[in-house]
N, C-alpha and C positions, 0 to 999 in steps of 0.2 A: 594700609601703608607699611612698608617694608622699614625698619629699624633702622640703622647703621651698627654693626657690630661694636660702636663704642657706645652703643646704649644696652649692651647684653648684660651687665650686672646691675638692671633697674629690672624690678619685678612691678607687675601688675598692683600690690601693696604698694609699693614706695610711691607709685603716678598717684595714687590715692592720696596718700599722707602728706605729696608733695600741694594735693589741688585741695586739701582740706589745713594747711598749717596756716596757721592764725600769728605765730613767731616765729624767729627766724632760730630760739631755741628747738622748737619741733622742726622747723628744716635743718637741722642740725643733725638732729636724732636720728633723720631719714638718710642724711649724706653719709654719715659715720658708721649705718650699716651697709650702706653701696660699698660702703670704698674699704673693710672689714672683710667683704667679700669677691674682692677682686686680686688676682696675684700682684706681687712685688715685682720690680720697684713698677712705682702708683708716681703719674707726672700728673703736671696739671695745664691747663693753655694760659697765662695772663695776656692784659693787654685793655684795651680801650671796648667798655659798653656804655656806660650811662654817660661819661664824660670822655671829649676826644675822638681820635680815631676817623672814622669815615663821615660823621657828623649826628647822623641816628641811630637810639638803638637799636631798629629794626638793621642797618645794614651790618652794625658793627658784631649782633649777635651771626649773623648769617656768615661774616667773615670768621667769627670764633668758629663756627660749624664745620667751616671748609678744611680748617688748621686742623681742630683734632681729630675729622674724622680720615685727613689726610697724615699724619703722623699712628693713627691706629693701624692705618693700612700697610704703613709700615712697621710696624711689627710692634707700638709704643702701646703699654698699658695707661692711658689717658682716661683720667675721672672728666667725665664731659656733663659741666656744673651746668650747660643752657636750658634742661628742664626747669630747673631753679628758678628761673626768671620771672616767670607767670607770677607765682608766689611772692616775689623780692618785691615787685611791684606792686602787689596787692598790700602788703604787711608797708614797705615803703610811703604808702597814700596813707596810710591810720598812723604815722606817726607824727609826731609834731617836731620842730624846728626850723632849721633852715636845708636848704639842698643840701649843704656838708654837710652840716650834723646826721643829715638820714643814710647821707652814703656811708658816713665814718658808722653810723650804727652798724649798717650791716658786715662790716670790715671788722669790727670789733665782737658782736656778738654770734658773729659765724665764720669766718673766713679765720679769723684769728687762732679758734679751736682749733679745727680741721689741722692747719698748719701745726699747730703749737701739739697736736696728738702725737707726732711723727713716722703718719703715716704717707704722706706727701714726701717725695725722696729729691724729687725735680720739676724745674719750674719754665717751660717754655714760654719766653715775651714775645711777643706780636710783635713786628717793626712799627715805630710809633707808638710802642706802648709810654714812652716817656708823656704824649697826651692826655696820659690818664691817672688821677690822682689815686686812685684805686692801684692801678699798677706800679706808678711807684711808690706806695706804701708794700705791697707788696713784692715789693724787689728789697727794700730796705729790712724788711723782716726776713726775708730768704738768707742776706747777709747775717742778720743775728744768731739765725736757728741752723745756717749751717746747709741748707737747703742748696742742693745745686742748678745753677742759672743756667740759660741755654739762651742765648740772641737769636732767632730764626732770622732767614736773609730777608731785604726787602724782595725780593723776589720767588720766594718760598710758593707764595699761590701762583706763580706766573703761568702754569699750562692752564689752570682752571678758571681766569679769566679768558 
């Protein structure tokens, strides 16, 4: 199966270290050398996956897919976090609390670095990302650190539906 060019700074190690991380500390480790290895400025997609959005996260990850791999084509160096996912969920299921506490886990123990490293230069939201607790935490800390915001239109996928 053919890649999408916004998956060209995953190496054959990182698919590894992403299908064997046990924490969201080693998916950490693996992001931070993708995104190390990728030119400047490094955006990212926010928006609606676990919470919000389209209502599943099968659809909601398949519309993040559309977004970055459509802002790559245009010319956007996009960290495209949806390998992640497999992982987030596995690590997600061995945690304990409640559904917020597991999401704020991984908001806090991965998402938060990444940001807080400053190598994340800009932050494109998905229309509707206000559905997503995730995303607007992640718009609120875009405002702290300085991070610049991008509203995409609602109409941004419209040829590719």
């Amino acid at each position: 199966m053919q890649r999408h060019h916004s998956l060209k700074h995953y190496k054959d190690e990182h698919y590894k270290a992403i299908d064997t991380a046990e924490t969201y500390e080693e998916m950490l480790e693996t992001a931070l050398d993708i995104l190390k290895n990728m030119p400047q400025p490094i955006s990212i997609v926010c928006g609606p996956i676990s919470t919000g959005g389209l209502g599943s996260i099968e659809k909601n990850l398949e519309n993040y897919e559309k977004v970055i791999n459509k802002l790559c084509d245009e010319g956007k160096n996009i960290f495209n976090q949806v390998p992640f996912e497999k992982a987030i969920e596995k690590i997600h299921g061995k945690l304990e609390g409640t559904a917020w506490e597991k999401n704020q886990s991984l908001l806090d123990r991965f998402y938060l670095k990444i940001y807080k490293s400053g190598i994340i230069k800009k932050m494109y939201f998905i229309h509707g990302w206000e559905s997503s607790h995730g995303a607007k935490w992640e718009r609120e800390l875009a405002g702290k650190l300085g991070i610049e915001i991008v509203d995409l239109p609602k109409d941004y996928l419209k040829e590719l539906f």
